[in-house]
N, C-alpha and C positions, 0 to 999 in steps of 0.2 A: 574844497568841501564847502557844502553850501547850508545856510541855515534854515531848515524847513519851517522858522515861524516867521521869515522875514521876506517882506513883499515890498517891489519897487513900484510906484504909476509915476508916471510919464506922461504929466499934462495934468494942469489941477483947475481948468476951468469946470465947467458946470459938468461934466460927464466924470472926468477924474475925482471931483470932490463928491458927487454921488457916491463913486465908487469907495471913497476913503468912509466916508458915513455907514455904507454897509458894512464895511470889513469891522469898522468900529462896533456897531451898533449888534453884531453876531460874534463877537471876538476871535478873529478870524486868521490874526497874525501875534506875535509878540512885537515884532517893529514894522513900522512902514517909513519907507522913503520916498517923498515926493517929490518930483522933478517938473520943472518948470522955465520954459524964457523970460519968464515975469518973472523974475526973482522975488520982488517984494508982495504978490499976492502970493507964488507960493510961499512964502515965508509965513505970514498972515494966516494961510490958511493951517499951515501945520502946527503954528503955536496956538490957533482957537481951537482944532482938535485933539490935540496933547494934553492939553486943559481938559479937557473932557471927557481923556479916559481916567480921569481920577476916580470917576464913579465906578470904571468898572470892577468888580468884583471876585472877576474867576479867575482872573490872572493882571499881569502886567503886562503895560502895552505902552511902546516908547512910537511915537508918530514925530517926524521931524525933515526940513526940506535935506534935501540930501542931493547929489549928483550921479553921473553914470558910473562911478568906481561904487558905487553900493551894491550896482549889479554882482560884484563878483562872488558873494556870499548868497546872494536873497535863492528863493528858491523858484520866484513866481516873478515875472516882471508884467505892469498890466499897461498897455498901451492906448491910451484915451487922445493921446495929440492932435491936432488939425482940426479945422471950423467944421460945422456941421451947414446943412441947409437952415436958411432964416425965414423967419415969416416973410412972404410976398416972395421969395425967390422961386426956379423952376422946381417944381416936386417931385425931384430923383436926385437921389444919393450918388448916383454915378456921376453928375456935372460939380463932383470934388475930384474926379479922379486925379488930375495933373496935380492939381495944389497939395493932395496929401501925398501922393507918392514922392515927391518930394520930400516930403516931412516923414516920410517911411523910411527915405535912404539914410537922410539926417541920424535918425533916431536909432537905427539896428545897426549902423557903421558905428556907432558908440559899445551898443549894445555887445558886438563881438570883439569890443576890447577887450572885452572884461569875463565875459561869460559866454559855455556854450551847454550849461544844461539847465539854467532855469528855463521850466516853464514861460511860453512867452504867448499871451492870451491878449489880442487883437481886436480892439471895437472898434477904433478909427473906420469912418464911414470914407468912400464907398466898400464897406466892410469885403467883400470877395476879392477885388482888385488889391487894397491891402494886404490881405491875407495871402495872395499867391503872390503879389511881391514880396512881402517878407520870408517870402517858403522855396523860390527860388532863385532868388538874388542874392544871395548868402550862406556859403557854409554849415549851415545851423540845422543839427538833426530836425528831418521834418515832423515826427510823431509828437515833437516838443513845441508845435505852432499851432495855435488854436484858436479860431475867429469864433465871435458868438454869436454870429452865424443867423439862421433863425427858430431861433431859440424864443427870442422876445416875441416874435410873432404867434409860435405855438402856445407861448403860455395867455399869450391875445386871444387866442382863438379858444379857450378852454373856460379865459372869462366871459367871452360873447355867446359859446354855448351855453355856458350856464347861466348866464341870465335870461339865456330864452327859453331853459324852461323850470327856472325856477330850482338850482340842485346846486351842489357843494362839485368848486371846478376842479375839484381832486378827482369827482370819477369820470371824466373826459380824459379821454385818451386819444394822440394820432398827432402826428407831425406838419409843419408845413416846412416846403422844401423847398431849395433851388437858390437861387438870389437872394439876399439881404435888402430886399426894394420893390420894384414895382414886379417884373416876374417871377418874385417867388408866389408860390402856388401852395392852394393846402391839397394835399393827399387826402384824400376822402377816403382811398381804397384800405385808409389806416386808422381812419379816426372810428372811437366807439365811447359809448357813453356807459359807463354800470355795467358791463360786457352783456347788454341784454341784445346787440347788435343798431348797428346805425339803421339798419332796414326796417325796423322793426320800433323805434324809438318814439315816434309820434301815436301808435298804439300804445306803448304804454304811460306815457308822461301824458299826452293829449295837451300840445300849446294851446293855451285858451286865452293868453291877454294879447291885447293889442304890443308888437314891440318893434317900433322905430319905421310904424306905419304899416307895418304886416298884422294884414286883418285872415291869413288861412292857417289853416289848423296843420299843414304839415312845414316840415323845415323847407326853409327857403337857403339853400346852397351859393346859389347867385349874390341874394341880400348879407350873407354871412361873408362871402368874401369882399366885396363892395366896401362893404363895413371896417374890413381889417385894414385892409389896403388904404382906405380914409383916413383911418383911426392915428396914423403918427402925425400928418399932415394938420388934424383939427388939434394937436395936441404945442404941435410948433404954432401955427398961429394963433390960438388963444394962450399959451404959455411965454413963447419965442422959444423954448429948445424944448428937449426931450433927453431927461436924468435919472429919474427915479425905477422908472422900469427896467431901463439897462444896469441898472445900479443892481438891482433885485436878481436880475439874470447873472452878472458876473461872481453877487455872492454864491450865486448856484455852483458855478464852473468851479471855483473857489472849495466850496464844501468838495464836492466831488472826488477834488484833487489831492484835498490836505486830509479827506480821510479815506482813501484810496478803495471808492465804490463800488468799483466798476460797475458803473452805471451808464445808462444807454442813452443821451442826449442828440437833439439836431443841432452840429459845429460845421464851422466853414471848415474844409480841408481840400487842400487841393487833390483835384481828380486823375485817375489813373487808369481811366477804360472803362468805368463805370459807365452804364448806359450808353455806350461809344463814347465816351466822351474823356477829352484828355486837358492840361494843360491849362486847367482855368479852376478855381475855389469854389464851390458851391455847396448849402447844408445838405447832409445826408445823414442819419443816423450811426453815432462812433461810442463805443468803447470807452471810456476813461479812465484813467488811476493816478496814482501820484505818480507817474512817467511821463503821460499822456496821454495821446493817442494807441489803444491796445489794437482794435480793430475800426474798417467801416463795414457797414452793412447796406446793400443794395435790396430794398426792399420788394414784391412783386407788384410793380404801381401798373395799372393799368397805360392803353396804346394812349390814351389821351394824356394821362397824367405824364408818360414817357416824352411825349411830346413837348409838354410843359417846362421839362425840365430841358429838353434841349435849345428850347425858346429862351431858357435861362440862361445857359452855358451862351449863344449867341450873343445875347443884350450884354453880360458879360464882358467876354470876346471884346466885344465893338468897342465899348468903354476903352480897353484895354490899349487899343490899337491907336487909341487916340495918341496915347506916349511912347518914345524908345526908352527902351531898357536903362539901366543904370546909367551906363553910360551920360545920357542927358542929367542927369543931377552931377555930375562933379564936375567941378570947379579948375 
């Protein structure tokens, strides 16, 4: 039996300690255990955040480094392990695929000591390849594996719509799909602003300032994705990583799960025929509760945007092929 206020992460550098900061900062667990090969920063880091739920308020919250036997209660395990892309290196998530899937085998070979129904929610980049290795290199019910996918991307694209025309990015609606990288795509055939329709959007708002060098009065498609796809890259090299946003995202998945929404998010899950496509993780709109995975949802994307997404499944794929199977990680 497992303790529904108790959450494991799994890596406490800059993406795991985001994520410990959300859970804190929304009070989102009763315990969290941190898990780390640095022993002594995770250590460090769990008694400076332990410290600091003293403020909190609405309940108690014990934050402490811990090991993979914590798994066997928690109810959520969140997986942050493995380097991300640095400033100056090449700008795709998928030339980590070898080094993390390694640290993927490492990581869920512990995991299935101990547990087979926590929630197991997935950022390690290259987040799709992750995600289908963890989804079919192990035993572990699949509705229970959840990459997040591009999630961070739609909620990108909801803040660049709404600053170009000036509106609260609550009433932006529509997904971007596919990859966690360079070919994921947004869905236009899905996005809409105030449901006054996307068609129709530059009549009624009328863009009139100059933004990020667009001087026409209608939406510029092309300059919005250009934009998005920029937007982690200028964030790693003038930052060196990229925390806070996926920190923001996971407390999403988080809420979702621990008050059982069923709510309709873009998650990596691996694919099963959807748009012919099989055998590889990509974001599509799914279901969620405190199970996990309830349903996906195959939206009506146009022949282009279908395209899109097979372009992704491919880029994917390639990644993929780069490694063998489990087999190559043991020892």
């Amino acid at each position: 039996m497992f303790d529904e206020g108790k959450i494991v992460i799994v890596g406490a550098s800059n993406v795991g300690t985001a994520v410990l900061n959300k859970i804190v900062d929304f009070g989102l667990a009763s315990e969290v255990a941190l898990i780390d090969i640095n022993e002594k920063k995770c250590l460090g880091e769990a008694l400076d955040t332990n410290h600091a739920t003293a403020c909190i308020t609405a309940h108690n919250m014990y934050v402490h480094k811990g090991d993979y036997s914590d798994c066997k209660d928690a109810s959520m395990v969140i997986i942050t392990a493995g380097p991300s892309v640095r400033p100056g290196e090449k700008p795709d998530r998928l030339s980590l695929t070898r080094t993390n899937c390694k640290i993927m085998d490492s990581v869920m070979s512990q995991i299935v000591r101990y547990t087979k129904d926590a929630i197991i929610l997935v950022i390690t980049n290259p987040l799709d390849v992750a995600t289908w290795y963890v989804s079919t290199q192990f035993d572990y019910p699949r509705e229970k594996i959840i990459g997040t996918g591009t999630l961070l991307e739609t909620f990108r694209l909801r803040r660049l719509l709404a600053d170009y025309y000036h509106l609260d990015p609550k009433l932006v609606h529509g997904y971007v799909l596919g990859e966690h990288g360079n070919s994921g795509f947004v869905a236009w055939s899905t996005v809409d602003i105030a449901n006054l329709g996307l068609d129709n959007i530059d009549k009624w708002l009328g863009h009139k300032d100059k933004w990020l060098g667009h001087k026409d009065e209608k939406l510029n498609k092309s300059l919005i994705e250009k934009e998005l796809l920029q937007l982690v890259f200028d964030v790693i090299n003038l930052k060196g990583w990229t925390n806070t946003g996926i920190g923001m995202v996971t407390a999403r998945f988080i809420k979702a799960i621990k008050y059982n929404e069923y709510t309709i998010l873009p998650m990596s899950t691996v694919l099963t025929g959807e748009f012919g496509i099989e055998d590889v993780a990509l974001s599509l709109p799914c279901m969620l509760n405190n199970n996990g995975i309830v349903r996906k949802f195959v939206p009506e994307l146009t022949e282009e945007e279908i395209a899109k997404m097979i372009n992704s499944a491919n880029s994917v794929k390639a990644a993929m092929k780069s490694i063998e199977l489990k087999k190559e990680f043991v020892a």
